[in-house]
Biopython code that builds the backbone (N, CA, C, O; Angstrom):
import numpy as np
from Bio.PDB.StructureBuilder import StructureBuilder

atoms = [
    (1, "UNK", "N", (0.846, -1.153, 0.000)),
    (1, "UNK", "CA", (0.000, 0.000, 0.000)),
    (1, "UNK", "C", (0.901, 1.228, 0.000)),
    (1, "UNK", "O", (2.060, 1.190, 0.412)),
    (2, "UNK", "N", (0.167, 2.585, -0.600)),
    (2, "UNK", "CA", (0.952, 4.046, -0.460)),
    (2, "UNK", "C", (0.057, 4.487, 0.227)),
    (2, "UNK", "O", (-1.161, 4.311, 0.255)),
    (3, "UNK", "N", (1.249, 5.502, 1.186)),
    (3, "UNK", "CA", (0.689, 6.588, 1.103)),
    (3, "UNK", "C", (1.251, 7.232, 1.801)),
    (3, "UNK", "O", (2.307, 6.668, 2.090)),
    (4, "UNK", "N", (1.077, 8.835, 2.620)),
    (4, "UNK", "CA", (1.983, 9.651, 2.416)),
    (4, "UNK", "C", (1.967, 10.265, 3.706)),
    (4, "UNK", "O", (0.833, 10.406, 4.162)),
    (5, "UNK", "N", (2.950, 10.689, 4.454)),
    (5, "UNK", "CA", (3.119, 11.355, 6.093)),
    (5, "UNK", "C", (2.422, 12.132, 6.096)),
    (5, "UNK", "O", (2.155, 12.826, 5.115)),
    (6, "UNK", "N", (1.865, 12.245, 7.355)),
    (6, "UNK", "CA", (0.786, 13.456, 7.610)),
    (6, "UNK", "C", (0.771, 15.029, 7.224)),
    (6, "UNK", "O", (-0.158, 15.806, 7.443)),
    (7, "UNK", "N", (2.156, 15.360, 6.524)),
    (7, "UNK", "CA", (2.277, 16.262, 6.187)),
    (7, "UNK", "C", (2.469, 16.542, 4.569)),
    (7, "UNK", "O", (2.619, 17.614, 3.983)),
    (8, "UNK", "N", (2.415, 15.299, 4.102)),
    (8, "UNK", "CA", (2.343, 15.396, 2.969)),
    (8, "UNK", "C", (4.160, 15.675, 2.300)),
    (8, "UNK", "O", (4.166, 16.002, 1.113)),
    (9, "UNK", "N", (4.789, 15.626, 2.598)),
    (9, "UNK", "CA", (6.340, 15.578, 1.985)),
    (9, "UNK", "C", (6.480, 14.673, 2.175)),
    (9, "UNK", "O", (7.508, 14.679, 1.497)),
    (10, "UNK", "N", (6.426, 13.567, 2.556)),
    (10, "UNK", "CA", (7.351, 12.231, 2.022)),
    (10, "UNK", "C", (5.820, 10.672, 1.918)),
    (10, "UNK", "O", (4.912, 10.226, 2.619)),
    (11, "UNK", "N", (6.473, 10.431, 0.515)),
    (11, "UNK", "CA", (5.608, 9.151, 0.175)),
    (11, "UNK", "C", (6.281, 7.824, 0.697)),
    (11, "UNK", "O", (7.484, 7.592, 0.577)),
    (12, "UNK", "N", (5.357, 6.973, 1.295)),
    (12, "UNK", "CA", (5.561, 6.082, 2.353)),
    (12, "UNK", "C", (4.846, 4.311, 1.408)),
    (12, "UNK", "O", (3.895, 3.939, 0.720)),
    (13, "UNK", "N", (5.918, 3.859, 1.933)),
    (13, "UNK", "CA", (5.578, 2.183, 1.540)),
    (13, "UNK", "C", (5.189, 1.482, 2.057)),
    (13, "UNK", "O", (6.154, 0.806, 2.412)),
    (14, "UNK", "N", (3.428, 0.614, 2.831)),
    (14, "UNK", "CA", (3.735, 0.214, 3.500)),
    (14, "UNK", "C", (3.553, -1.432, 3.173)),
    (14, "UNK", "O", (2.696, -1.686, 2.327)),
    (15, "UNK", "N", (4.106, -2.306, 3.623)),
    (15, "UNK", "CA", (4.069, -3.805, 3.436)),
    (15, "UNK", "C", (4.243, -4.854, 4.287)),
    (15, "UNK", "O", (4.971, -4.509, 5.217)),
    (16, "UNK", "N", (3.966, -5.736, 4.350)),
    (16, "UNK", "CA", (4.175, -6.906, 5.044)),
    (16, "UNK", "C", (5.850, -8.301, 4.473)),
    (16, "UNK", "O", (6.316, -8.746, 3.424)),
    (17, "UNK", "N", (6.125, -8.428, 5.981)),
    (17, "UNK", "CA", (6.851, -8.883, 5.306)),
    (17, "UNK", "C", (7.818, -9.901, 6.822)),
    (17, "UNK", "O", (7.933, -9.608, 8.012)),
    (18, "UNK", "N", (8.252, -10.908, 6.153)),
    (18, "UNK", "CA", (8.846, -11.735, 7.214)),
    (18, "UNK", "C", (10.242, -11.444, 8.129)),
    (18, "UNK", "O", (11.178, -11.141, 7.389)),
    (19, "UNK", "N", (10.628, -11.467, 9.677)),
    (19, "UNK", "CA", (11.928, -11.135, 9.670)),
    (19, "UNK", "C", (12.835, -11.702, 9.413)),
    (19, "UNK", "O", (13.792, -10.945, 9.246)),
    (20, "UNK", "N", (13.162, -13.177, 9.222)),
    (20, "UNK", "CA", (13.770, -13.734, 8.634)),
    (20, "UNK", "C", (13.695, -14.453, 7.584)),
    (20, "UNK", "O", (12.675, -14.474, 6.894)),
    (21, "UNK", "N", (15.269, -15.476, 7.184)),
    (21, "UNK", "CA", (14.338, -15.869, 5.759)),
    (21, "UNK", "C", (13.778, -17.524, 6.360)),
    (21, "UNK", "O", (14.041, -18.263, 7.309)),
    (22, "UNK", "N", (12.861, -17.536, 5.154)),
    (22, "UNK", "CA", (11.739, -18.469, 5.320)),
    (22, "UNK", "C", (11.877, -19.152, 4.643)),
    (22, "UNK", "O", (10.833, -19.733, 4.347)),
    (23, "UNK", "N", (13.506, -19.765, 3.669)),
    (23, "UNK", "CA", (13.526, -20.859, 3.051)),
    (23, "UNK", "C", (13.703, -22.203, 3.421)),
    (23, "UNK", "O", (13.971, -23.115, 2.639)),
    (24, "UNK", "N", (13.456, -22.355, 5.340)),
    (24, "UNK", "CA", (13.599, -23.460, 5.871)),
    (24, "UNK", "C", (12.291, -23.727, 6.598)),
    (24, "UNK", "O", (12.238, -24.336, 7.667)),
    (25, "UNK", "N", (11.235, -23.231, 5.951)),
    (25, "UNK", "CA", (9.555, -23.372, 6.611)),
    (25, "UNK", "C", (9.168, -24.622, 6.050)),
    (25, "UNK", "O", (8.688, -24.229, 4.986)),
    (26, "UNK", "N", (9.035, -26.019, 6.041)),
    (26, "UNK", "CA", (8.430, -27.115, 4.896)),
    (26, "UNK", "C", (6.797, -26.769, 5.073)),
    (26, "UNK", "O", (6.033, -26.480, 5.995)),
    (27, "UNK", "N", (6.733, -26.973, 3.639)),
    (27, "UNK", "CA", (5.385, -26.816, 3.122)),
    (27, "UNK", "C", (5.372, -25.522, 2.313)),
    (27, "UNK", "O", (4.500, -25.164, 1.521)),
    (28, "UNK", "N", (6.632, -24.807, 2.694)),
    (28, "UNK", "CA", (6.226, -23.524, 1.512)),
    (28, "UNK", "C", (6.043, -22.158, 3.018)),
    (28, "UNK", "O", (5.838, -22.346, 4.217)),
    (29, "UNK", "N", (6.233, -20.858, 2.224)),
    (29, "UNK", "CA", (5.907, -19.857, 3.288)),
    (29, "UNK", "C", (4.993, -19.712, 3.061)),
    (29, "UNK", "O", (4.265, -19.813, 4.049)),
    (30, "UNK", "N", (4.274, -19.394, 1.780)),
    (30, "UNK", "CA", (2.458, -18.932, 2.157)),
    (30, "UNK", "C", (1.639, -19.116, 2.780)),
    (30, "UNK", "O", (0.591, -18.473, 2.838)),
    (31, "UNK", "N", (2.123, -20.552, 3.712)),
    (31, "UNK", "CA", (0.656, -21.031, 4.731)),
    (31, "UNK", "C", (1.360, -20.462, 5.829)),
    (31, "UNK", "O", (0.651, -20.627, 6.822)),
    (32, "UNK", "N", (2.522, -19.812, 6.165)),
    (32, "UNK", "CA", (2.852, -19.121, 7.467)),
    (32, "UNK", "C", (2.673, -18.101, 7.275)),
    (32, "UNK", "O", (3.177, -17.447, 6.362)),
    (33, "UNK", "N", (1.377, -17.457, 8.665)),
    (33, "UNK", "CA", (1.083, -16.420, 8.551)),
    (33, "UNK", "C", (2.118, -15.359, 9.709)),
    (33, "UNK", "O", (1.672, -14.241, 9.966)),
    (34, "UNK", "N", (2.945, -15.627, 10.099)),
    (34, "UNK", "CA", (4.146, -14.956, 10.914)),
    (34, "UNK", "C", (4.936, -13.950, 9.844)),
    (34, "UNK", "O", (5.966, -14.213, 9.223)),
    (35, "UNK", "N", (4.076, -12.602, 9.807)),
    (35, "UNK", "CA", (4.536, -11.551, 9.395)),
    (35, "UNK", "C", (4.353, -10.080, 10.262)),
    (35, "UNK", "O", (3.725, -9.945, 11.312)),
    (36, "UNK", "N", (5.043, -9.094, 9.553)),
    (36, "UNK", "CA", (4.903, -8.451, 10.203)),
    (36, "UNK", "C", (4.663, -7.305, 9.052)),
    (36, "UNK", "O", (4.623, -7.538, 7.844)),
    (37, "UNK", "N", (4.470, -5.658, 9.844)),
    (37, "UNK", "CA", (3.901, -4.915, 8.862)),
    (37, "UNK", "C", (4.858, -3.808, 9.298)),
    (37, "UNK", "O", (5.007, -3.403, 10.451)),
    (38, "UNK", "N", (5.693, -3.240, 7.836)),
    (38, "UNK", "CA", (6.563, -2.166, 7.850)),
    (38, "UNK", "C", (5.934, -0.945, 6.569)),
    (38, "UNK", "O", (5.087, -0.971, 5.677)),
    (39, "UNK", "N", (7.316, 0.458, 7.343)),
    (39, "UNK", "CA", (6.522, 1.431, 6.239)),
    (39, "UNK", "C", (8.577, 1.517, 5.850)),
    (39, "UNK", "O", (9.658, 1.465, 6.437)),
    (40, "UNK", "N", (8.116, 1.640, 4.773)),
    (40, "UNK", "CA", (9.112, 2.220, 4.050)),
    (40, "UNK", "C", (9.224, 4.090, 3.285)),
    (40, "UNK", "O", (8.307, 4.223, 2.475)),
    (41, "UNK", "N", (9.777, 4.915, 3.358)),
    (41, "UNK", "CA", (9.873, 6.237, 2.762)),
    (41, "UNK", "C", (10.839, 6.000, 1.397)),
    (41, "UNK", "O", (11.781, 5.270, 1.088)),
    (42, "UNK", "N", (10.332, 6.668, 1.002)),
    (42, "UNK", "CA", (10.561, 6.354, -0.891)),
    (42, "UNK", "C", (11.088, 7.534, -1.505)),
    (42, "UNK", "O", (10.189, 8.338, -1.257)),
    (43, "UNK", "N", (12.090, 8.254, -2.241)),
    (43, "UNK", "CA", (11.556, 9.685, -3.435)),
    (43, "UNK", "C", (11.767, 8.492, -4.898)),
    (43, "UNK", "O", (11.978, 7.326, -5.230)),
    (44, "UNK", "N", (11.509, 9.892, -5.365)),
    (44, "UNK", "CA", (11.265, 9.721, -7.220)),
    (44, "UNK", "C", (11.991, 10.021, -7.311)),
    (44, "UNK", "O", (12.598, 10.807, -6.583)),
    (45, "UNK", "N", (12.518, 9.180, -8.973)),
    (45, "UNK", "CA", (14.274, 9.694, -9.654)),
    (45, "UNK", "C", (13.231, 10.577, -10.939)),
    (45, "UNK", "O", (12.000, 10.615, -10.939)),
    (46, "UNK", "N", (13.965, 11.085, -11.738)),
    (46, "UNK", "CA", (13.721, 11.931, -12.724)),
    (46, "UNK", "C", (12.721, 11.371, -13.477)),
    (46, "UNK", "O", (11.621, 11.920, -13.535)),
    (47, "UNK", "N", (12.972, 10.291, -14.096)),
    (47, "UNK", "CA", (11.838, 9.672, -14.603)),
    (47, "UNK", "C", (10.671, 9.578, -14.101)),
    (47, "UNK", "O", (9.863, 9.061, -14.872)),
    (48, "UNK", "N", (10.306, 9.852, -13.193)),
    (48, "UNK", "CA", (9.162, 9.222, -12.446)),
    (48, "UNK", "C", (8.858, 8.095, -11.715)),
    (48, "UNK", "O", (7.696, 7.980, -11.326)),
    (49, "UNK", "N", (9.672, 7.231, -11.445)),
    (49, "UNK", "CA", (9.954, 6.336, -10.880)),
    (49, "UNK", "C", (10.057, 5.859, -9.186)),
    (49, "UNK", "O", (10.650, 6.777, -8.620)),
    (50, "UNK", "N", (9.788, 5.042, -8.434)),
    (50, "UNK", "CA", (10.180, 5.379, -7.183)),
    (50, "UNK", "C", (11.745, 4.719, -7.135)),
    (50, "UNK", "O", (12.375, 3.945, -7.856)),
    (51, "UNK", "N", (11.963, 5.323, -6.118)),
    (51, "UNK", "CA", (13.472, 4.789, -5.418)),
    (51, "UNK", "C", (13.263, 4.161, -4.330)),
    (51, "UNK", "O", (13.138, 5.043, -3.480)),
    (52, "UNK", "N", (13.112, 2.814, -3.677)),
    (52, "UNK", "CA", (12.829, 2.633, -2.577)),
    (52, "UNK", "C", (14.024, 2.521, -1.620)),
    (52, "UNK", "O", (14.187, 2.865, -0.449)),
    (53, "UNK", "N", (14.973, 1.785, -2.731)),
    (53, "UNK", "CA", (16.366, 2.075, -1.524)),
    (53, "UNK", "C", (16.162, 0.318, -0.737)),
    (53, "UNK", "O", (15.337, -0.594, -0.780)),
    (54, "UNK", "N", (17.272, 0.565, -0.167)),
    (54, "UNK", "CA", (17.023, -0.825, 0.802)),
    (54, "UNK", "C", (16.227, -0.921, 1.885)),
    (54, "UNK", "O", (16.204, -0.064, 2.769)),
    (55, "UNK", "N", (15.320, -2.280, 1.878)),
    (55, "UNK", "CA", (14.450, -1.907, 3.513)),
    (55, "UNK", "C", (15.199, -1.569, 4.848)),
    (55, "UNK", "O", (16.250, -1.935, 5.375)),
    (56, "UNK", "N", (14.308, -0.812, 5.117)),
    (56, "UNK", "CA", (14.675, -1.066, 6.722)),
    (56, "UNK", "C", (16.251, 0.295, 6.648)),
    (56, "UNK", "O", (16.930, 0.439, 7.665)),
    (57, "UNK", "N", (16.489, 0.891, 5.711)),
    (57, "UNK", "CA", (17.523, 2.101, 5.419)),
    (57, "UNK", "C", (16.935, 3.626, 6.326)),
    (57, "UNK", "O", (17.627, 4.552, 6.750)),
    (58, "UNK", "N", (15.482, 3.450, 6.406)),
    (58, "UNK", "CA", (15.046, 4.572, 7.278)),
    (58, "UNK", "C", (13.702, 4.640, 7.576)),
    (58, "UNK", "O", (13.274, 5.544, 8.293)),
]
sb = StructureBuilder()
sb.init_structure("model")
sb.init_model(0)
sb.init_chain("A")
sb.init_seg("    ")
for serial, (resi, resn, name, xyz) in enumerate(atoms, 1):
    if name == "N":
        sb.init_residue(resn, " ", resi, " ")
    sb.init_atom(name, np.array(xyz, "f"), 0.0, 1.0, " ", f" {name:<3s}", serial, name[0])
structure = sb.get_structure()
């Protein structure tokens, strides 16, 4: 999901997502519902594009 700080200058990412990795879950990760929910802050490059940058950077 977007959307944007209460003040409106910075556009915000927000998503779900696991803290570690989950390539040792059997059966697959989709049936584990052990997530969690982060926001990420984003700008645009010239093109129009977002930049998200690495998670968890700010």
């Amino acid at each position: 999901m977007f959307t944007t700080s209460p003040d409106e200058q910075q556009d915000i990412l927000v998503y779900h997502a696991r803290p570690y990795d989950n390539a040792h879950l059997q059966g697959g990760f989709l049936g584990n519902p052990d997530r969690h929910a982060y926001t990420q802050s984003f700008i645009w490059n010239s093109d129009g594009f977002p930049v998200f940058g690495t998670p968890g950077d700010n």
